[in-house]
C-alpha positions as CSV (number, residue, x, y, z in Angstrom):
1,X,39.0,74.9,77.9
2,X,37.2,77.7,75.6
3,X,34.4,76.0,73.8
4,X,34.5,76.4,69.8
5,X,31.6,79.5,68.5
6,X,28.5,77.9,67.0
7,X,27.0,78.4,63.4
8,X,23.3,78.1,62.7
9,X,24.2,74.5,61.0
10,X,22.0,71.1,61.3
11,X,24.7,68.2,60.2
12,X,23.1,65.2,59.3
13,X,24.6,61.8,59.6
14,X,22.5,59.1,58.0
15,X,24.0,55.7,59.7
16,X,23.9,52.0,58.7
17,X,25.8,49.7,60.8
18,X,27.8,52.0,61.1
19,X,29.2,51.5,64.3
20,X,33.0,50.8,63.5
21,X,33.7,54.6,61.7
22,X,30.9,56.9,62.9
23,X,33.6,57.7,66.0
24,X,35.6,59.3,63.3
25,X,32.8,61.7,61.5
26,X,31.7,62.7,64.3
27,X,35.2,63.6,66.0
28,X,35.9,65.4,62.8
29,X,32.8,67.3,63.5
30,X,33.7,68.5,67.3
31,X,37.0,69.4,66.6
32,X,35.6,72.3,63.7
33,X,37.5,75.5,64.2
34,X,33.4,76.7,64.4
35,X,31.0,74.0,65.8
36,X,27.4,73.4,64.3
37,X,24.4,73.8,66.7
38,X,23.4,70.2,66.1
39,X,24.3,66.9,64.4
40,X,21.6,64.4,64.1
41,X,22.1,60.7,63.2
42,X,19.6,58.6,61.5
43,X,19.9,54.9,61.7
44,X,18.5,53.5,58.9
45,X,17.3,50.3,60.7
46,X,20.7,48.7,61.2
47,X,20.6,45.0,61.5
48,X,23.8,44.7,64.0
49,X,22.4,43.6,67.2
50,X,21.8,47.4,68.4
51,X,25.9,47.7,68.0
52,X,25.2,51.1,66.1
53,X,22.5,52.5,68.5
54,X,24.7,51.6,71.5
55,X,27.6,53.5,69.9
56,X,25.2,56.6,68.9
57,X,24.1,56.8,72.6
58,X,27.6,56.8,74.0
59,X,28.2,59.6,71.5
60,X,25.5,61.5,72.9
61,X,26.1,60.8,76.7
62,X,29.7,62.2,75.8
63,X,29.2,64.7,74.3
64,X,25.6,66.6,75.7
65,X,27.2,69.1,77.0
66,X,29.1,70.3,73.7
67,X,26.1,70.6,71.1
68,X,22.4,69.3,70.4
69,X,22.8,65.9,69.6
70,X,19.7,64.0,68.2
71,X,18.9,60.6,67.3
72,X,16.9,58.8,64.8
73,X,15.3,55.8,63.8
74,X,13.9,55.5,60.6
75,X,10.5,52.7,60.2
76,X,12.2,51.1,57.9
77,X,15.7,50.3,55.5
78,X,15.0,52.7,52.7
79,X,18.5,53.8,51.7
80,X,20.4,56.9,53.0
81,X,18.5,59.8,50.5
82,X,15.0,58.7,52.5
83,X,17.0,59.0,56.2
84,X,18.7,62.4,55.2
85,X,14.9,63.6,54.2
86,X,14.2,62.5,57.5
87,X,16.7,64.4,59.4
88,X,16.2,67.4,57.1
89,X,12.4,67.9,57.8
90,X,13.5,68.1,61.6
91,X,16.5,70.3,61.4
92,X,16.1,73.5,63.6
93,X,18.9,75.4,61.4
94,X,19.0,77.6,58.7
95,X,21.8,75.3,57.0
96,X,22.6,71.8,56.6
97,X,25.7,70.0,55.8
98,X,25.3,66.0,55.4
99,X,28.2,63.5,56.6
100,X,28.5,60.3,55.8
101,X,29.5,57.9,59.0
102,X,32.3,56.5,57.1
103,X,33.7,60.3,56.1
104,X,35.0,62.8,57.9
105,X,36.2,67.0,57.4
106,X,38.8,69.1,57.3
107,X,38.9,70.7,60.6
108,X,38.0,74.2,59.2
109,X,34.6,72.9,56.9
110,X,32.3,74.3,58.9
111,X,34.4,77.5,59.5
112,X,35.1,78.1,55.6
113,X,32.0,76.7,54.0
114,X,29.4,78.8,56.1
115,X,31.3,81.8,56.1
116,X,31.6,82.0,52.2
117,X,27.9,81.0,52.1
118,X,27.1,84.0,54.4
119,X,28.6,86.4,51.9
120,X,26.7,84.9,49.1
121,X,23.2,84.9,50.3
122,X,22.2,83.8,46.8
123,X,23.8,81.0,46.6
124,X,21.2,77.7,48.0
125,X,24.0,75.0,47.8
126,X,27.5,74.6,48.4
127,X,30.3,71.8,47.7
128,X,33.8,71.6,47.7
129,X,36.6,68.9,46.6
130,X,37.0,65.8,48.5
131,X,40.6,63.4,48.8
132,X,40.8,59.9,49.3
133,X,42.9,59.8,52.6
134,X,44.5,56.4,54.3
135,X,43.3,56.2,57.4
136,X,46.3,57.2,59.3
137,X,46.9,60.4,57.3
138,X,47.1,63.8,58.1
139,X,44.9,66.0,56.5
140,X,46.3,68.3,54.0
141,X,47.0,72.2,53.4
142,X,44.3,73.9,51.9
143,X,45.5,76.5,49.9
144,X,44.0,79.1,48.3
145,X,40.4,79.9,48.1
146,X,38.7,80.1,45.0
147,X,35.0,78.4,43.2
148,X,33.8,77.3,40.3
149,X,30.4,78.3,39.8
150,X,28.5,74.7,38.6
151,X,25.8,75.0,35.3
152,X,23.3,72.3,35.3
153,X,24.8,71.0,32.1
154,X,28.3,71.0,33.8
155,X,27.0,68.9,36.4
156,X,25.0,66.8,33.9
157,X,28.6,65.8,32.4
158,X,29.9,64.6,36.0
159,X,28.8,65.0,39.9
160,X,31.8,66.5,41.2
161,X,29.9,67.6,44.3
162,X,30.2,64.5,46.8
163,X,27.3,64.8,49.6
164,X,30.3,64.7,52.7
165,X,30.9,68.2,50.9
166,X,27.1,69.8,50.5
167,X,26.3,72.4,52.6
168,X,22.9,73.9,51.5
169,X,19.7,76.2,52.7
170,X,17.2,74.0,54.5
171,X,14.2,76.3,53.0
172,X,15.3,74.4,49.3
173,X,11.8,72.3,48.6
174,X,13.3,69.2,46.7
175,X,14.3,66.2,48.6
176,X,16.3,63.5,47.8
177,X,14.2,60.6,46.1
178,X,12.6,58.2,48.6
179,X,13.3,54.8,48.1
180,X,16.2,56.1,45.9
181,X,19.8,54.3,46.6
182,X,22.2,54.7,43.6
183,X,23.1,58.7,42.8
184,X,20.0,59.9,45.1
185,X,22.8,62.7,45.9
186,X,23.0,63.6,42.4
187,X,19.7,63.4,41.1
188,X,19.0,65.9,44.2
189,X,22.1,68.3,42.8
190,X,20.3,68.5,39.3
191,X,17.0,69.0,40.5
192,X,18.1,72.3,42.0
193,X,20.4,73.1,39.4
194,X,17.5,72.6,36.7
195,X,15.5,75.4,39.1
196,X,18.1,78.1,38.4
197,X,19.2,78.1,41.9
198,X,23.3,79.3,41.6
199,X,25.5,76.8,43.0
200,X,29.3,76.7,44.0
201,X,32.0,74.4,44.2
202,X,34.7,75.5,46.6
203,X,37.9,74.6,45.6
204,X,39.6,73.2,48.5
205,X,39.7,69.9,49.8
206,X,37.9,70.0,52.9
207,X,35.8,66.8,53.2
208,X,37.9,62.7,53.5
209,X,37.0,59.2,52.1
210,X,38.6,56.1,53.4
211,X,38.1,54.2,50.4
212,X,38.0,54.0,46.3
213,X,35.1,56.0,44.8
214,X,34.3,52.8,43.1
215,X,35.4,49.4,42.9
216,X,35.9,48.3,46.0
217,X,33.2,48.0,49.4
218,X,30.4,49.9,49.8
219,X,27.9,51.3,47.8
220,X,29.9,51.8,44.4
221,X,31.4,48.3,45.0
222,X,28.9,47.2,42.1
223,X,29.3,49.0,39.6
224,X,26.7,47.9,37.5
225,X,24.1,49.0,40.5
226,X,26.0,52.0,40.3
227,X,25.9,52.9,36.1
228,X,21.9,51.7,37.0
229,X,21.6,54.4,39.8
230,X,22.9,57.4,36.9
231,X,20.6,56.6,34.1
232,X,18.1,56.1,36.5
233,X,18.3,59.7,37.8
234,X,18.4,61.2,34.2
235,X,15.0,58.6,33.3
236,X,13.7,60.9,36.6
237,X,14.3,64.5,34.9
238,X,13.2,63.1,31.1
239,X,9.6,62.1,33.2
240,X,9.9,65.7,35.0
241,X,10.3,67.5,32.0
242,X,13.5,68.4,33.2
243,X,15.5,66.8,30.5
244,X,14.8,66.5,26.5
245,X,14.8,63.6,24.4
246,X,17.6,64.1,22.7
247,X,19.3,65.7,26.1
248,X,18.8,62.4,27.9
249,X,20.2,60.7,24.9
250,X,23.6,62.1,24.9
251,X,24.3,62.6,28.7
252,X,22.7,58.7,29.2
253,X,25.6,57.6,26.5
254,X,28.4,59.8,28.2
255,X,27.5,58.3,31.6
256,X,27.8,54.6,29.9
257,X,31.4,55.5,28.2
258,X,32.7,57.0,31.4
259,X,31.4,53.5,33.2
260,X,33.0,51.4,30.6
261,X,36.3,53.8,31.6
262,X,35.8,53.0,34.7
263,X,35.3,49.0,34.6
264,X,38.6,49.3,32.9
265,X,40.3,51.2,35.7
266,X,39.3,48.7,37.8
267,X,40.3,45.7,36.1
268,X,43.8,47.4,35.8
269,X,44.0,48.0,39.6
270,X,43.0,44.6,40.2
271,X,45.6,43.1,38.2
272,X,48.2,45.3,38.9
């Protein structure tokens, strides 16, 4: 068997009792067309009886031989923005692409995402579109490559970069917000943004969810925590300076109409 070539790529995989669907990230991850030179989990203290641990540990006696696989436990439950911090201050790679252990990728992420970066040296952070899949789907055709360069006011108006999709420069200085569990990912994204740094969405699907973005289990399941977890981000940049008055005013009011929109949605669903 030819092993896959490497890219200078840390992926990080925060995990919280996540022992029933981190096989699937991380298979997604070793079958890449291009493999990353090391994936490193974070458990975030799971409270599972060591179930997650003991499946982390099997990944890594199985896999040793293929790619640097390291594993981490954070102090304490802080949320998944503190254990990607975590991860990210002891990456060894230029680059870093974040997972979720209940996502997965398109088999040619890694392949397409890096590459493209390569050619745009300017360019600190990259996304791309993500699908809802059923679980026993096949992944889809990509089609043809082409981005959408993201203002910060663009992504002020809607975060239409998931984290499963970000693949950025590890030398970027902000950090997601400690403590921070509701749109950490998306307070990081404008934080950049608001430093002028370019960033790119590619337009292909290339990163899987198993699930509704909201409404349903996990951490959008509330989504009055997850409304909270918005504003809260732009209260952040209005503190920073990062955000006017009158700014925060009107995004803060188009986040609350695009939450009532979405309580609607989900009543519908539910009743249909």
């Amino acid at each position: 068997m030819i092993e896959s070539p490497k890219v200078p790529v840390s992926v990080i995989i925060p995990c919280y009792c996540c022992a029933d669907t981190v096989e699937r990230a991380f298979s997604s991850i070793v079958t890449q067309s291009v493999l990353p030179m090391e994936v490193i989990f974070v458990d975030d203290c799971s409270k599972d009886e060591n179930a997650t641990q003991r499946k982390l540990h099997g990944i890594q006696d199985r896999y040793a031989h293929l790619l640097n696989i390291v594993i981490l436990k954070a102090e304490m439950n802080d949320g998944p923005g503190s254990s990607r911090n975590l991860g990210w201050n002891l990456a060894t790679q230029p680059y870093i692409a974040f997972l979720d252990a209940d996502d997965s990728w398109h088999h040619r992420k890694l392949e397409i995402q890096f590459e493209w970066m390569q050619l745009h040296p300017d360019v600190s952070l990259s996304g791309h579109l993500s699908l809802q899949l059923a679980v026993e789907a096949p992944p889809p055709d990509l089609g043809v490559l082409s981005t959408t360069q993201l203002s910060f006011e663009q992504l002020l108006i809607t975060n239409s970069l998931p984290t499963r999709s970000v693949m950025l420069k590890r030398s970027i200085q902000e950090r997601f917000y400690p403590g921070k569990r509701q749109a950490e990912d998306y307070l990081l994204w404008l934080q950049i943004a608001f430093t002028g740094a370019p960033i790119y969405r590619i337009n292909l699907p290339m990163a899987f969810s198993y699930k509704e973005d909201f409404g349903t289990s996990g951490l959008n399941a509330n989504l009055s925590e997850s409304i909270t977890g918005v504003l809260d981000a732009y209260r952040k940049l209005l503190d920073a300076g990062q955000l006017s008055f009158w700014q925060h005013m009107l995004y803060k009011n188009i986040a609350i109409l695009k939450h009532i929109r979405r309580k609607v949605l989900v009543l519908l669903r539910n009743y249909s």
